[in-house]
N, C-alpha and C positions, 0 to 999 in steps of 0.2 A: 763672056763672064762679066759681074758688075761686081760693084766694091764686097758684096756678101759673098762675091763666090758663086752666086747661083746661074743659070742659062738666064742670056737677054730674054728669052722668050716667055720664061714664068712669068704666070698670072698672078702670080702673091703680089709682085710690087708693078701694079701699072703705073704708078707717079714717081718710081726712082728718077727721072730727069726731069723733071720738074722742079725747079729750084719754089722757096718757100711754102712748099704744100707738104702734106703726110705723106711720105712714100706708097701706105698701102690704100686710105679710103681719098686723098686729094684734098681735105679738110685746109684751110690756111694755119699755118704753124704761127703759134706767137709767141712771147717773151723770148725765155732760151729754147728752144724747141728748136731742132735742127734740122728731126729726120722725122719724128712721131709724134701725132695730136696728142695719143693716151695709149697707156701701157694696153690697151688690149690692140690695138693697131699691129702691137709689136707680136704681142703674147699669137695672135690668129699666123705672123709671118712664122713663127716657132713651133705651134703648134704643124705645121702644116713639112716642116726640112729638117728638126730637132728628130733624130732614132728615137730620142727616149720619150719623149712627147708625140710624136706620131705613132709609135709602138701602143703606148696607151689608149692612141685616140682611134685606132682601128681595132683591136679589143673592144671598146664600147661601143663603136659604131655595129662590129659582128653579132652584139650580144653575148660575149664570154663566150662562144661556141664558135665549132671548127664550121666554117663556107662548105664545109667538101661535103662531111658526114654528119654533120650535127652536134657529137660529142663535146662536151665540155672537157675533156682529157683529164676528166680525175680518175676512169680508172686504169689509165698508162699511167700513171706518175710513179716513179720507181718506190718503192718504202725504205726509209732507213731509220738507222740502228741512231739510236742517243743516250748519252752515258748521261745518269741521273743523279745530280749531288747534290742537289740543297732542294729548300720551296721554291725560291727565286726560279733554278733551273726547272724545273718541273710545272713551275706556273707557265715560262715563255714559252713552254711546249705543249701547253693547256691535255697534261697530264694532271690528274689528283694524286695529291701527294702522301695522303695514307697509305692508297692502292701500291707506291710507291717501295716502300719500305720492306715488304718481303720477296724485293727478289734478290736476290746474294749478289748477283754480277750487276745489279743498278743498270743495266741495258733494257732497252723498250724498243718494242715499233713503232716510230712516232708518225702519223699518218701526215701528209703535208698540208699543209693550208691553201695553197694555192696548185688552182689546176694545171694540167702540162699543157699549154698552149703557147703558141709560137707565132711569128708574124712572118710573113715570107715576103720579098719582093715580087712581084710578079714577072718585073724585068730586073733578069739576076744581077744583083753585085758583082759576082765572080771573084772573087778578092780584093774589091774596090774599099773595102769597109764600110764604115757605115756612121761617116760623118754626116754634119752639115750637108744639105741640097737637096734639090730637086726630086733625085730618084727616092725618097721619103715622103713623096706627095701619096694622100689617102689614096688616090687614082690607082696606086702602082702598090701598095699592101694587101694582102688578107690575111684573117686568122685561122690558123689550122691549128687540129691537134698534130702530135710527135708522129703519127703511122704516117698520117698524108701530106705532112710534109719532108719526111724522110722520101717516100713515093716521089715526090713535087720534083724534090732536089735531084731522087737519079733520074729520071721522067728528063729533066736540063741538062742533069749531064750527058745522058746517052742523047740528047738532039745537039750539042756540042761537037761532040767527041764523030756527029754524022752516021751513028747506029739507026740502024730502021728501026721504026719507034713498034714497041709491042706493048698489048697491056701489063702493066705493071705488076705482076702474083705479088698481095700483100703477105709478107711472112703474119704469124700469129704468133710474135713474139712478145703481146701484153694481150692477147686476149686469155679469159680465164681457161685452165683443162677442162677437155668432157669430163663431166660426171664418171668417174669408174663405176666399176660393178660391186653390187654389197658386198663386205665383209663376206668371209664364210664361218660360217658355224661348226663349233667342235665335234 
């Protein structure tokens, strides 16, 4: 482990011992400069062990869609309910606020804005969390939708736990109902 916390062995900082140089490109440091030429030296070692900044950065590297199926997980995203009081409230929910006005209980389905997608380790956490380090590198992320990596996670638990691994039966618990049969007629 070096002064970040991170394994000797990452490749984010090959000039950490190097006294007077940037730790991540070797650049020579001047004035007050200690450890980094320029903030993006810094910003590539964050992007690269920061959750919330690697979370980001493997979403866009996937294209907003899940590695496994393709889906974009908007339509897994659960629907919820929003109580409607003013314009303000109805604009952040990019509801129109006319349409607004006659429903007596001010409740809506409000559709979400953002799709259900999720980033998985590849090599599990296990309850490690999900600070700072190494195991954050893009190497070790993808993006899935909520079904395949729900799949992903028992798929790890049962090779844990030492179950012979079987495929997976995905429940179709956000896919839409068949089609029923037409109404009947009086």
């Amino acid at each position: 482990m070096n002064r970040y916390g991170l394994d000797d062995t990452c490749d984010a900082l090959p000039f950490l011992n190097d006294p007077g140089v940037c730790n991540r490109c070797g650049k020579a440091l001047t004035g007050r400069q200690t450890q980094w030429c320029r903030e993006e030296c810094f910003a590539e070692l964050a992007w690269e062990h920061s959750w919330d900044w690697a979370r980001k950065a493997a979403r866009d590297r996937d294209g907003n869609r899940c590695v496994r199926c393709g889906s974009d997980g908007s339509e897994q995203r659960p629907k919820r309910w929003a109580k409607v009081e003013s314009i303000n409230a109805a604009r952040r929910l990019g509801l129109d606020w006319p349409a607004t006005l006659g429903c007596p209980s001010g409740l809506f389905i409000v559709k979400p804005r953002n799709p259900w997608l999720e980033v998985n380790h590849i090599e599990p956490r296990m309850g490690r969390g999900y600070g700072f380090g190494c195991h954050n590198h893009l190497t070790n992320l993808e993006t899935l939708c909520h079904r395949c990596h729900v799949a992903e996670t028992n798929r790890q638990y049962a090779e844990r736990r030492g179950d012979q691994l079987v495929d997976v039966l995905q429940l179709a618990l956000f896919q839409p109902a068949s089609p029923s049969r037409a109404p009947r007629s009086a």
